[in-house]
N, C-alpha and C positions, 0 to 999 in steps of 0.2 A: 661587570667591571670593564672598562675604558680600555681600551687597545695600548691608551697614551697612560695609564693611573702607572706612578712609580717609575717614571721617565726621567732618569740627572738631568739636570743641567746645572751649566758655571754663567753667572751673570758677569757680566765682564762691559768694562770700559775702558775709552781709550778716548782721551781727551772729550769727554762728555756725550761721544756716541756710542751707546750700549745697544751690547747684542746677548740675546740668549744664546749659548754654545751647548753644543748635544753632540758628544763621541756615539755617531751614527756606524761605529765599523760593526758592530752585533744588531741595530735598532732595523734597520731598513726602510726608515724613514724618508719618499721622493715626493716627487713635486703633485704626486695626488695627495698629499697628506696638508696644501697649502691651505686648507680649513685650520687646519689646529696652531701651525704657525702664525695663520692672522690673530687666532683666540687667543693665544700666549703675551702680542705683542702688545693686544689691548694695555693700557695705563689704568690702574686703578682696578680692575676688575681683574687682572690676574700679572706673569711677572712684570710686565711692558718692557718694550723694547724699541729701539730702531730695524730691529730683525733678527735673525734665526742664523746662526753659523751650523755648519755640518762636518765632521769631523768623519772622513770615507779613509778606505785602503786605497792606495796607489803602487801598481806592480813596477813603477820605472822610479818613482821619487817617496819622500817621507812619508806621505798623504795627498788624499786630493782633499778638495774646502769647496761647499757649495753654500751658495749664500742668499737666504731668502729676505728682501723686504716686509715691512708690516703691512702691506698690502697682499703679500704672498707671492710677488713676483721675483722670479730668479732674476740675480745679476750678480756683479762684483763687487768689490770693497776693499778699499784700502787701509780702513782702519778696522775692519772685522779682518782681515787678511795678519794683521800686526797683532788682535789677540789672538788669533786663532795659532800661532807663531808663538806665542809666550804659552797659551795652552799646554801645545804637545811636548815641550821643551821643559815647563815644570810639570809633566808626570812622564817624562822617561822616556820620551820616542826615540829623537834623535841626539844630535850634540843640540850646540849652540846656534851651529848652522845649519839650517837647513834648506829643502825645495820641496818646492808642490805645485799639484795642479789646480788650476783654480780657472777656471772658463775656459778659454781656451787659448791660455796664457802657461809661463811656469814661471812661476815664482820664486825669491830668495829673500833668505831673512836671517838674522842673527839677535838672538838676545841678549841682552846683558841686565838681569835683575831681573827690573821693571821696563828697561828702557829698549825699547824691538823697531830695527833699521831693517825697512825692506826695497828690495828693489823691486823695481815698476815694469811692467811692460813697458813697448816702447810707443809714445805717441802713435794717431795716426788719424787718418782725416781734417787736419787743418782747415781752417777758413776763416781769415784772420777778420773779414768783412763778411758780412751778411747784409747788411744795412736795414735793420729793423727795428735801430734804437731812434726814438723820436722825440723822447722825453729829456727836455733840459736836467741838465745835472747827472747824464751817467754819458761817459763815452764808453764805442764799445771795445771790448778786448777781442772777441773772437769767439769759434767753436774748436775744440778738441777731443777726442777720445781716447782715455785713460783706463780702458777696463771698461770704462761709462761714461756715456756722451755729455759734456759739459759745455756751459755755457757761460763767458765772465764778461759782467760790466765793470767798468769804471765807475768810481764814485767818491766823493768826499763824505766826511761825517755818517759814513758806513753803520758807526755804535746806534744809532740814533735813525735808522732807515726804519720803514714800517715793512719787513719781508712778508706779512701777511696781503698786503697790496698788491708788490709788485713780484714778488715770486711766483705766484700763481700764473698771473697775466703774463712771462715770459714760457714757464712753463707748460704753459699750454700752447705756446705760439703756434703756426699754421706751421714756421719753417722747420718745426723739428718733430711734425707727424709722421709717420705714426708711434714714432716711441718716447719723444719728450724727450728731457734732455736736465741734466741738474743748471740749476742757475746760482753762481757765485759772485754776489757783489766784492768788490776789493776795493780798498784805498790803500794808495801809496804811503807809507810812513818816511820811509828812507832808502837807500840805494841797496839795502838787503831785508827789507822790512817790510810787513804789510800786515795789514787785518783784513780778514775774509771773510763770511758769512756766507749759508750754503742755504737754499731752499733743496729740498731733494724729493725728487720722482721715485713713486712706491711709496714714501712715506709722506708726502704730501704733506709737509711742513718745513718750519728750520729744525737743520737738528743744531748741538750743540759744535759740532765740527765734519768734515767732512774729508776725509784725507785723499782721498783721489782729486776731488773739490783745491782744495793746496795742492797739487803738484800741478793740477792743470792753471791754475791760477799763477803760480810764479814761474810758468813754463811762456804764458802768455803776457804776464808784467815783463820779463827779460825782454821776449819779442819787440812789444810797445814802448815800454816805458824805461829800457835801459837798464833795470835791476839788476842785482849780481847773484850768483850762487855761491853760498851755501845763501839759502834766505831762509830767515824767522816769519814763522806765520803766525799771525795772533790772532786764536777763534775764540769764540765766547767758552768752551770747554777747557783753555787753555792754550801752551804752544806748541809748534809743529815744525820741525825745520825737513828742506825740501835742498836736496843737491843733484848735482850732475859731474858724471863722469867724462872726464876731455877724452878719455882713452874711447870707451867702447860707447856712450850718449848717454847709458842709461840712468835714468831721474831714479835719487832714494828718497824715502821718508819715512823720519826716524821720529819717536817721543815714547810719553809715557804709556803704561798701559796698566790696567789693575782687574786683579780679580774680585771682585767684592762678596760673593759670597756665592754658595754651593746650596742647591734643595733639591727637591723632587717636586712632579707635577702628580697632584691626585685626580683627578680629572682630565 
């Protein structure tokens, strides 16, 4: 028998990026174990995912949250952060509000139902130019780091882009080795508006939304293109609204989140 046979997990989404989640506080499941989280994430052959959420003990906050890609590489998430936040809040941890550690960041969140507003780290690495866009039809927005290094173009008719072209080819860019970097197309809709689209490093696709992806995106349309906050972000998963506090800076980002159903792994 499997070390992993009869493993819970809660399949969960959150605007169309799904994470397997595993209450790791009894399992002791780490980052040697990223064989079985790549096997999991597979589609079609077993639950798939975007990635693997971890559910640990924290001696200063609610919990800690450690967050694997379906590549198996550890990083952050802002929308695995938001169900991992509706998680421990519908079986009992904390209140409504709570914190946790999550890289090497802490985190806050509040739920209400379905609907989990968390606050963000705070930006940091800026570089609003790189100048490595050469292709007509995107201007660029910039690089930021939100938990995870991001990368936004400008664009129009975003619905209708081919991300399997030009995600990669950014993605791979020279100027953001050795770790890559998410790349977020945007088009402007309106003065609080926007659609986004996220190619993502570790899963080396689009996903359906990418919430760190939205805040670094409407952090960087205000920059350039004069946008306002609170802004709607419209990803193929659905919406995402992204604010900013005048008082203390820091960006929230608030939507739905769902748990769709509970199993075990037999294998």
């Amino acid at each position: 028998m499997s070390k992993y046979t009869n493993i819970p997990f809660v399949k969960y989404s959150a605007t169309g990026n799904d994470f397997i989640l595993i209450d790791n506080r009894s399992l002791g499941l780490t980052s040697e174990d990223a064989d079985f989280f790549k096997r999991i994430c597979q589609r079609r052959t077993s639950a798939g995912a975007d990635g693997v959420l971890l559910i640990e003990e924290s001696s200063k906050h609610d919990f800690r949250l450690r967050y694997f890609n379906a590549d198996g590489s550890e990083t952050e998430c802002g929308n695995g952060a938001r169900s991992a936040a509706h998680f421990v809040f519908s079986h009992g941890l904390p209140g409504s509000k709570m914190s946790f550690v999550f890289g090497e960041a802490v985190y806050e969140a509040e739920v209400d139902g379905s609907w989990v507003k968390l606050k963000m780290p705070t930006p940091r690495d800026l570089q609003e130019t790189l100048g490595i866009v050469k292709e007509n039809g995107f201007d660029e927005g910039g690089f930021i780091y939100i938990g995870v290094p991001h990368f936004v173009l400008f664009g129009k008719k975003i619905a209708d882009l081919d991300l399997q072209k030009w995600g990669p080819e950014y993605r791979q860019h020279a100027a953001f080795q050795p770790a890559g970097a998410n790349i977020n197309f945007v088009e402007v809709l309106g003065d609080n508006k926007l659609r986004v689209r996220t190619y993502e490093r570790g899963v080396e696709n689009e996903t359906l939304s990418c919430g760190t992806g939205c805040v670094a995106s409407a952090y960087l349309a205000h920059l350039k293109k004069r946008t306002r906050y609170p802004t709607e972000i419209m990803t193929r998963g659905g919406n995402l609204k992204v604010s900013k506090d005048p008082q203390d800076q820091h960006f929230y980002l608030e939507g739905e989140v769902k748990a769709v159903y509970e199993a075990k792994f037999y294998q």
